[in-house]
N, C-alpha and C positions, 0 to 999 in steps of 0.2 A: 449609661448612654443617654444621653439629651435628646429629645426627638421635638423637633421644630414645631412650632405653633400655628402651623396653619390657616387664616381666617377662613370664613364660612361664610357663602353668600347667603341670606335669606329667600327665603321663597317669596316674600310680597316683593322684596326691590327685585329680586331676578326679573319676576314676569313685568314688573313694571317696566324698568329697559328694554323687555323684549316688544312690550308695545311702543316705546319709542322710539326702537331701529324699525319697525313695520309702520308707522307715521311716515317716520321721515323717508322709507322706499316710496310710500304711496307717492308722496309730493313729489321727489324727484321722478316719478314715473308721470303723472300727470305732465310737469312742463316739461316733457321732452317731444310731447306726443300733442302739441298746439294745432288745430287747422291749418291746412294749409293756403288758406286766404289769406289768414290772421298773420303769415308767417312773409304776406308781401306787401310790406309797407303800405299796409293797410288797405287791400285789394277787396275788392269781395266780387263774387259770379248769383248771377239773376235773371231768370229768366221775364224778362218783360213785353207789353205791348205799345208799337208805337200811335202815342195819339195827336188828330189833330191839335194845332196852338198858334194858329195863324189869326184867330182873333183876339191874340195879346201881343202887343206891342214889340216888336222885333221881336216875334218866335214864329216857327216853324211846327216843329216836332218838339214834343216831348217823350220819356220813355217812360212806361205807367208796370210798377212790378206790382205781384201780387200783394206785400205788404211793405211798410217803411213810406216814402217822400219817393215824390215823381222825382226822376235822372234829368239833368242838361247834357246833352253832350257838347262840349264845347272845346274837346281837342281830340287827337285819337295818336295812339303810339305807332301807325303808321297808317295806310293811305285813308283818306276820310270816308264812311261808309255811308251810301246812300239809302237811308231808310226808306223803307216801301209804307204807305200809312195804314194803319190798322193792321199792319204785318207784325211777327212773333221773331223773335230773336232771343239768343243765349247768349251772355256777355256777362266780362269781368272788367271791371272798372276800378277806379280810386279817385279820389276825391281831387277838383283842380281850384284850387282857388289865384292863380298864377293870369290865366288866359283871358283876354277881355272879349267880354260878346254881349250882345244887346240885347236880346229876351228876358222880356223882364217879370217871365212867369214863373211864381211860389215854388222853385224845382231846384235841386242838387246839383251845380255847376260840378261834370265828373270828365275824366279822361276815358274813352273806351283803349281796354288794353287789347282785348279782343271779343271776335264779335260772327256768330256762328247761327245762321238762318235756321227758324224753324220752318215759320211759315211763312212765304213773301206774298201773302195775299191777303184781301178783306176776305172775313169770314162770310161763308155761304149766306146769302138772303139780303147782303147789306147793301149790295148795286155798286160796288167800289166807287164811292163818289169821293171827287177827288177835291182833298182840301181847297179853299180858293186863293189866289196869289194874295200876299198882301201888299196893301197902298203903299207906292212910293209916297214918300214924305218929302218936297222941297219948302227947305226955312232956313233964314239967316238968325234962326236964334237956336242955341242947340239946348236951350232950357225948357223949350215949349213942346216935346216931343216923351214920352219917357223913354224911349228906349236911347236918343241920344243923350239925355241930362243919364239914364247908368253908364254910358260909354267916356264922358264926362267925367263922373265919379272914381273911376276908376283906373282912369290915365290923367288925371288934373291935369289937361294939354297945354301948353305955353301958345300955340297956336290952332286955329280950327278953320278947316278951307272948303270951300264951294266950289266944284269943276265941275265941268261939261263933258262925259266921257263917251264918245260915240253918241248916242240919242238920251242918254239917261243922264242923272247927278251923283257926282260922289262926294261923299265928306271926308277930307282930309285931317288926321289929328296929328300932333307933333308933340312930345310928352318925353320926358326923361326914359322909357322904360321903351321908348322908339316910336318907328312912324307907321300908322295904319290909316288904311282907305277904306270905307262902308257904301255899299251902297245904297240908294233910299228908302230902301225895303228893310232894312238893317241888317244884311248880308256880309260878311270880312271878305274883301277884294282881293287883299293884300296887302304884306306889313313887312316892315323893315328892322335891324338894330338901330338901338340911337345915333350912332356914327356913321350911318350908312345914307345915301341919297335916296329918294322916294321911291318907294319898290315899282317892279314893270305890273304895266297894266295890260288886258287887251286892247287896247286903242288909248291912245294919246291924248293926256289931260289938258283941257282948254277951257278960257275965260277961268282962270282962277280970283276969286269973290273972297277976299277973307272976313268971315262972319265970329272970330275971337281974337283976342290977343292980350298976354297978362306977362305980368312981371313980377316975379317969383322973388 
């Protein structure tokens, strides 16, 4: 009787495969089990404080986290939230580089996804002193301003307009990427698609001034 020959695994290659089917569970166990920020197109949640930024040019507010780069917020995925100043807030965010706005301070242009009050108040002792407005800006040159030369930058406009809107001024821009109104303070009014006629205002643009025009 012939009795078959068997091979025979070794003891050093056994255990060595058995470390490499245990490698590779680890790895597949790792990326299955990603954050779940990391996991929404690149979201992430922080809890921050809002601070004055009314003394840089077109800004308002900034959002100051405990570490990383101060936030812009400069869209929101739904109603726009009115930040209280020196107030605390929990929010998840993502990065915007899409929206144009005119602050032109060192901070992360970000969408808030959402946006969940800690504290809507200045902290005890501080006298809630309330930022002060910033200067309307009227000029027929939109390079002599910064926050209008980034609003510039960033819509390269074929046309740029000067109106009269109730008692105030608005800047008209008209740009392949569409049409937005600023007010002089560097505020977004209202903005339209490119193929669309000039978006509605609360009061009716008058003495229109055009202070650019180029030809692309």
């Amino acid at each position: 009787m012939i009795i078959p020959n068997t091979p025979t695994i070794r003891p050093a290659f056994y255990w060595r495969l058995q470390a490499y089917i245990l490698i590779f569970l680890l790895v597949a166990a790792t990326s299955c089990h990603q954050p779940a920020t990391s996991l929404q197109n690149g979201s992430s949640s922080v809890e921050v404080t809002v601070l004055d930024a009314s003394g840089q040019s077109g800004c308002q507010f900034v959002l100051h986290p405990a570490s990383g780069p101060d936030l812009l917020p400069v869209s929101f995925l739904e109603e726009p939230v009115s930040f209280y100043p020196e107030g605390v807030y929990r929010i998840s965010y993502a990065p915007d580089s899409l929206s144009v706005y005119a602050c032109t301070a060192e901070a992360l242009p970000v969408r808030i996804l959402s946006c969940t009050p800690v504290r809507t108040g200045p902290p005890e002792g501080t006298g809630g002193i309330k930022p002060p407005r910033r200067h309307c800006v009227q000029t027929s040159d939109p390079y002599n301003t910064p926050w209008l030369t980034q609003i510039m930058e960033q819509l390269d406009p074929d046309l740029v307009t000067k109106y009269q809107m109730g008692t105030t001024i608005v800047y008209g821009f008209e740009s392949a990427k569409g049409h937005y109104l600023f007010d002089c303070r560097g505020d977004l009014v209202c903005q339209n698609e490119p193929d669309e006629a000039i978006c509605e205002t609360p009061f009716a643009l008058r003495e229109p001034f055009v202070i650019l025009v180029r030809n692309h």
